[in-house]
C-alpha positions in Angstrom: 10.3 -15.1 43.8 8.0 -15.4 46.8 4.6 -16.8 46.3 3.2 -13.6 47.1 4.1 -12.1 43.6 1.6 -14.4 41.5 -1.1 -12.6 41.8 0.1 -9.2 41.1 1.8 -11.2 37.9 -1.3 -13.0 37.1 -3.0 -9.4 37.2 -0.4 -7.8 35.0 -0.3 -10.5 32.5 -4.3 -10.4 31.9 -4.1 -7.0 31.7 -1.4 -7.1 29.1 -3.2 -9.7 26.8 -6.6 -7.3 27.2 -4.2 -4.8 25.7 -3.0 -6.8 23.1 -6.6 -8.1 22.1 -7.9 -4.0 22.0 -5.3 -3.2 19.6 -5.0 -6.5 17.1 -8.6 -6.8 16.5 -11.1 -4.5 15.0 -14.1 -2.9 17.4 -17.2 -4.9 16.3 -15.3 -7.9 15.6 -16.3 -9.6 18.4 -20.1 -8.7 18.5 -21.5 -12.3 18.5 -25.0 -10.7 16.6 -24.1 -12.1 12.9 -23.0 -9.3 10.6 -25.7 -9.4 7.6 -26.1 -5.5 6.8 -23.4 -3.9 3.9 -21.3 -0.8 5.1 -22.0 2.1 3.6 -19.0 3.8 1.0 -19.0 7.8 1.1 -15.9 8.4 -1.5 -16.9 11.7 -0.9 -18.4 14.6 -3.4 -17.3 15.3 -7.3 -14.8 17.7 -7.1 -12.8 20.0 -9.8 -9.2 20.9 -9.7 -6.4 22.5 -11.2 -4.0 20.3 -13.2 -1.0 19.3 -11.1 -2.8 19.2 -7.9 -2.0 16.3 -5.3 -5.7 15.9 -3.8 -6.3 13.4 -0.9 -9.2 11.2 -1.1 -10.6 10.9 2.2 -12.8 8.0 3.0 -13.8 8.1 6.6 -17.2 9.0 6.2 -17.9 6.0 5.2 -20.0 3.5 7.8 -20.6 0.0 9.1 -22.9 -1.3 12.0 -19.7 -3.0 13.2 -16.9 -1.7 11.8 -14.9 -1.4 8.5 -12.0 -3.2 8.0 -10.5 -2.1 4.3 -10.6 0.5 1.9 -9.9 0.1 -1.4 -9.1 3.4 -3.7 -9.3 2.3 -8.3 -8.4 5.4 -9.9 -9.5 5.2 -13.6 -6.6 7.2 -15.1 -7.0 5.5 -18.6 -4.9 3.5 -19.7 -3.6 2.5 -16.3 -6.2 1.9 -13.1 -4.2 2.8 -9.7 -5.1 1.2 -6.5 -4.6 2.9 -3.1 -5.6 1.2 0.3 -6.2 3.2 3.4 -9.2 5.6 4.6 -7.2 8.1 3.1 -5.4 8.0 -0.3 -3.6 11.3 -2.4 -3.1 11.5 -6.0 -1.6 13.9 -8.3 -3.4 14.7 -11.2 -1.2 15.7 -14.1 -3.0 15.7 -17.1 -6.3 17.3 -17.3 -10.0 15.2 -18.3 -12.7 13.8 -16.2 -11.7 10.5 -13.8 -14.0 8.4 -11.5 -12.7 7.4 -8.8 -14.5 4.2 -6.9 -14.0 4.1 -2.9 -14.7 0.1 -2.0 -15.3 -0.5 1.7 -15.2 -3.9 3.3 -16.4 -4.6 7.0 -14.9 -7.3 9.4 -16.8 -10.7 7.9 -16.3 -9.6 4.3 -19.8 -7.3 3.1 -18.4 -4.8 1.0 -20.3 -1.2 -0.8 -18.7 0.9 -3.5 -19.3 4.4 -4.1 -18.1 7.0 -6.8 -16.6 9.9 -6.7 -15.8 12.1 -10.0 -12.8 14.3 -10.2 -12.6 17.1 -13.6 -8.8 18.4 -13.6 -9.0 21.9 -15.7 
């Protein structure tokens, strides 16, 4: 390989690692401003369906001044609690009653907000 290749390489390889960098870590992550504001949890409006129905919990209007990292999905279903992770999360509900469902957001350094969401299965 001929001297004249290094920079072209050198070029290619920065790119590459930019690349690499953009997808591993979160946008907002590396604002140097400290992160000292919550996100904001939207688990969305109380909803009523039939019994049997697979419904999809959809999390994404939730907010952050940087940016949100997890979601967390506790379905009381008594006796059991099932956890989902994801913006999005689907459930089939096959008994019928009233269940809370609690949408828990966590942004890049760790600040976390809940939010409720009821869900009546007739």
């Amino acid at each position: 390989m001929s001297d004249d290749n290094y920079p072209v390489l050198a070029v290619l390889l920065i790119a590459i690692i930019a690349i690499v960098v953009l997808i591993l870590i979160p946008p907002g992550a590396l604002d140097p401003r400290p992160d000292l504001e919550d996100p904001v949890a939207d688990a969305g409006p109380d909803v009523t369906i039939e019994l049997g129905t697979a419904y999809t919990f959809d999390g994404s209007r939730s907010t952050d001044d940087k940016a949100i990292d997890q979601y967390l999905w506790s379905v009381d279903y008594a006796p059991n609690t099932f956890v989902f992770h994801g913006e999005r999360a689907t459930f089939v509900f096959d008994r019928t009653g009233t269940f809370d469902v609690v949408l828990t957001v966590t942004d890049t350094v760790g600040n976390e907000s809940a939010d409720t969401m009821r869900v009546t299965v007739i």
